[in-house]
N, C-alpha and C positions, 0 to 999 in steps of 0.2 A: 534360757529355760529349756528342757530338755521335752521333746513329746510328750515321754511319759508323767509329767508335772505337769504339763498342759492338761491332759484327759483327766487326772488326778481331780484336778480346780474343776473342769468343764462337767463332770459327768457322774451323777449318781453314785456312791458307794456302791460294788456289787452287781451295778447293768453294763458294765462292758464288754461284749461281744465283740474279738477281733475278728479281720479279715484277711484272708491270703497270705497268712505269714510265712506258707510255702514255698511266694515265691522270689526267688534270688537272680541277683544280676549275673551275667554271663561275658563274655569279651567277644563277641562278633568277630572284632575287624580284627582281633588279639594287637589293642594296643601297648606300647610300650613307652614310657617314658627313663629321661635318663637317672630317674632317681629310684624307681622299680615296676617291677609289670602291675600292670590295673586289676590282674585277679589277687596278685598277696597284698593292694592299700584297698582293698574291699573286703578280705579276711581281717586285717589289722582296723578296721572304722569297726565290724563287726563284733569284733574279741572287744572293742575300746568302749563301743555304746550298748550293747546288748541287742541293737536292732538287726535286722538282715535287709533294712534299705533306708531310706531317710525318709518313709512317709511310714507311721501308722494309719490305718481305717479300721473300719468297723463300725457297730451299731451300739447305741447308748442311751440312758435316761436321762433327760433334765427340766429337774422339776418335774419328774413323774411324763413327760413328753417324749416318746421315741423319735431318737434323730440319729440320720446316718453320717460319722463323722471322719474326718481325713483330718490329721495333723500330721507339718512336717517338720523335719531335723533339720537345724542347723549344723549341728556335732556331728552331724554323719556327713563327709564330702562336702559341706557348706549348704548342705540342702538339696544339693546336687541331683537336678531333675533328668535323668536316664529313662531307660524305657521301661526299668519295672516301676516307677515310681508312676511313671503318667498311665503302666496298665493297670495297678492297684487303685488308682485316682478313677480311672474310668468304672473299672469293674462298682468302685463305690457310686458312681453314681447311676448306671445302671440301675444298679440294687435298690437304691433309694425311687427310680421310677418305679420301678417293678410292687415295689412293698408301697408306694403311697407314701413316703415318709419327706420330713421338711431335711433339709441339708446343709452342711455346716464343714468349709475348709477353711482350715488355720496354715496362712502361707509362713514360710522361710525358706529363703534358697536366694543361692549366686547366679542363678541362672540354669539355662540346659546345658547336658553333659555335651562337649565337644567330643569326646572318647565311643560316642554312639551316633555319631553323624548323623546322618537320613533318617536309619531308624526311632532314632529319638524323635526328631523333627516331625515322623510324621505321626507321631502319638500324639502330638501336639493339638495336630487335626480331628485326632481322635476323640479328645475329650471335649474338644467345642462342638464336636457336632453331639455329643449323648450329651452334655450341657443343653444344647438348642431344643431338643427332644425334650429333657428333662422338664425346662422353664417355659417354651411356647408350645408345645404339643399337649405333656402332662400338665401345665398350670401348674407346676409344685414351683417350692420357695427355697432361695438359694442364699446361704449368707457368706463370703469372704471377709476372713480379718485377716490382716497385713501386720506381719510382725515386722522385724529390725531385724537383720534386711530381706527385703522381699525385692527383687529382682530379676531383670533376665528374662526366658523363655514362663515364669510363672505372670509375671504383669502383660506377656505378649500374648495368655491363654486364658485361664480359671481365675487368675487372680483378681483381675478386671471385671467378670463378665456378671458378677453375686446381683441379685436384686437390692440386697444390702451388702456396701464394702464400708467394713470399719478399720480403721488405721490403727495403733497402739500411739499413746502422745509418745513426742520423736522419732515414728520409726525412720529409719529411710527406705525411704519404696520410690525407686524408678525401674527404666529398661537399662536403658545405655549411657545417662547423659553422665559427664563427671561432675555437672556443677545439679544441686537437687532443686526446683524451683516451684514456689512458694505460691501457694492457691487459700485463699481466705473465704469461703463461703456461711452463711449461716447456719447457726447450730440446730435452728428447725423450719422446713417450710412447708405450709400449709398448701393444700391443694387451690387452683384461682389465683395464684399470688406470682406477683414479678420481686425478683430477687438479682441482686448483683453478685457475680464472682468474680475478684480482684487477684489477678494472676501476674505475682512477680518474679519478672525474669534478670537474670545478669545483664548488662550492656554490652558485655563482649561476647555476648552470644547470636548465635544467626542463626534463629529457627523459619521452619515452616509448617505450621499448626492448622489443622483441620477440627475446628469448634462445633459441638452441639447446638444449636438453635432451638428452641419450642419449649413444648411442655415437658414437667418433671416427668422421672420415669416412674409408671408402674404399673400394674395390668386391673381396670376395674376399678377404681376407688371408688368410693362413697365417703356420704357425709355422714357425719354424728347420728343424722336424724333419720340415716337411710333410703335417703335419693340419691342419684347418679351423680357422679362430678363430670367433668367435659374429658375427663380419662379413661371412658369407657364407650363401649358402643351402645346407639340407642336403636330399639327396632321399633317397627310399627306395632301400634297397640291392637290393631284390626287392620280387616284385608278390604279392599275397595280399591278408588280413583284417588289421586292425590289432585286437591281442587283447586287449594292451593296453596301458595310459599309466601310466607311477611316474612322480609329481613326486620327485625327490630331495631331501634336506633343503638341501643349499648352492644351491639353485638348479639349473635343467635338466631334464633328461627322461630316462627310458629307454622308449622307443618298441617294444612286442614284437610283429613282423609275422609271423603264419603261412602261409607257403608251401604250401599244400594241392596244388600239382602235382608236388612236389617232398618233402615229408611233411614239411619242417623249419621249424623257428623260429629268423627272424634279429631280432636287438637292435640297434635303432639307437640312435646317443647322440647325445643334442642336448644341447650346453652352456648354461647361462645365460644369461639376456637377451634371448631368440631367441620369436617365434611363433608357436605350433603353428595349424597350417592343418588339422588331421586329427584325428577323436575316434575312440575308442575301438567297434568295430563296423565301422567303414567300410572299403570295398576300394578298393585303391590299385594304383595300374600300378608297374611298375618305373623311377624315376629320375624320379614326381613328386615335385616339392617338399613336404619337409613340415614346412618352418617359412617365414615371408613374409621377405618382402627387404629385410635393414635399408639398402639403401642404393638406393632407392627415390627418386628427386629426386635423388641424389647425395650424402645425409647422415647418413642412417640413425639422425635425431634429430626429436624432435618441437619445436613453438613455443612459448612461455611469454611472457606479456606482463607487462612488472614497470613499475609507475610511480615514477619519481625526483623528489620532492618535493623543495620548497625550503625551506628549515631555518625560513627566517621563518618558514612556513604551518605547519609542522607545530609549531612555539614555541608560534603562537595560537593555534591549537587543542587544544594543552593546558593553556593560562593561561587560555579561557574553561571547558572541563572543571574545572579547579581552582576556579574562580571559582563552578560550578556547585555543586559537592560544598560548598563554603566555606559556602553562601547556605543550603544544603539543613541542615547540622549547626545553623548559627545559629537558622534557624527551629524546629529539636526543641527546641534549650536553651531559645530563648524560650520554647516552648508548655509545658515541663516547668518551670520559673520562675513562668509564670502558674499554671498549675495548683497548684503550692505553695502562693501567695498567696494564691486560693480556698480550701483547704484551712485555712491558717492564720485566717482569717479566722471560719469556720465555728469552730472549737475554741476563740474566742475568747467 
């Protein structure tokens, strides 16, 4: 499906507002391939698709909702992330900090342009860091959808980093791997709740995987009824001495703060899972935080690195184990056999 059939489906009759269609790729390093130079197959994608790069942006209505939107071409270069593609990508989200608005990229692409070396690479930089701005600074809302194929320097940047990433069913979205592997997680999970993810890999493959650990991601949540969930930070309800800390038995806190200008004692409740930033004695202002911010990076989970052995290696290495313990039993029978034999010999 081409861009403009995407924004078509996604966006208001009549509210789209493009962006930057001014601006066109250039040849830097003036590459050349042996089938023809990089500026006449960036004229010929242009004449072919109507676009002048393989990202539209711009701003748009849905459902009557102003959202700043980036969708990219497959048809153009495979999607072909260059540097006007990650400058249009950034300038959109800029834009979106600047205006207050929610944010929406539609990925495809084969990856980044090898034809713009460095300078690609470091736009790359570019947009995760007005991404980090955008999502931890501004508190705005980011959505990635992953079409068929989204790949490459897109899952190494923006494509990854959404508050929500939604998949299309079958797309393929990896980086590099040739073999695509297979993650099974629940269609919803509620805030509080342990969940499994069943992640299947090939056997002839030999990864080394660094795993999220903790709590789901997201900044703030609340419940139905609009109290805090353990995803958010808690501050002091008033300013005083903290007098004192009950761990509860399920997990949690009850926080008792003495108000000496005021002659009272208030109770705060920290739930489960959460970290106290305050001991027991200290004086606290009113509405400092008294538990740290699980969602701190954006994830409010820590790293765990697991090694994925390959079945052959882990065989032999317990066939020569075996082999070990096997050698070890034989030589006691020998040396208790000999010793017999000595024995018998004496009584004889």
């Amino acid at each position: 499906m081409s861009s403009s059939d995407r924004i078509e489906l996604l966006v208001d009759p009549g509210t789209w507002d493009p962006m930057d269609e001014d601006i066109v790729s250039l040849d830097p390093i003036e590459f050349h391939s042996e089938e023809e130079p990089y500026k006449d197959r960036i004229n010929s994608y242009q004449r072919k698709t109507g676009l002048t790069e393989a990202v539209q942006t711009g701003i748009g209505q849905i459902n009557d909702i102003l959202v700043a939107i980036g969708v990219m071409d497959f048809q153009f270069m495979g999607g072909s992330m260059g540097s006007v593609v990650e400058e249009k990508i950034t300038h959109l989200i800029e834009h979106a900090a600047n205006q207050i608005l929610p944010l929406i990229i539609v990925c495809a692409s084969g990856g980044r342009a090898c034809r713009k070396e460095v300078l690609s690479l470091m736009q790359m930089a570019k947009i995760s860091s007005a991404l980090y701005d955008y999502q931890l600074n501004k508190k705005l809302f980011y959505v990635s959808i992953l079409t068929s194929p989204t790949t490459g320097g897109v899952t190494a940047s923006f494509g990854m980093l959404g508050d929500i990433i939604i998949a299309e069913p079958n797309a393929y979205n990896t980086f590099a791997a040739n073999k695509p592997v297979e993650i099974e997680v629940p269609q919803a999970v509620l805030p509080d709740t342990v969940f499994e993810a069943v992640v299947r890999i090939p056997y002839d493959m030999q990864l080394k995987q660094v795993l999220a650990n903790g709590g789901n991601r997201g900044r703030g949540q609340i419940y139905p009824d609009g109290s805090n969930s353990n995803n958010t930070v808690y501050n002091a309800t008033t300013a005083g001495i903290v007098s004192k800390i009950i761990r509860k038995e399920k997990g949690g806190y009850e926080i008792t703060i003495m108000d000496a200008s005021k002659g009272r004692r208030v109770v705060d409740i920290i739930p489960p899972g959460l970290e106290l930033l305050v001991s027991e004695g200290e004086s606290i202002k009113f509405d400092q935080p008294l538990t740290s911010n699980p969602n701190v990076g954006g994830f409010g989970q820590g790293d765990a690195e697991i090694v994925l052995q390959d079945p052959l290696h882990v065989q032999g290495l317990l066939f020569f184990l075996a082999s070990v313990i096997l050698a070890q039993i034989f030589l006691v029978l020998k040396k208790k056999q000999f010793e017999k034999v000595q024995l018998a010999e004496m009584n004889f």
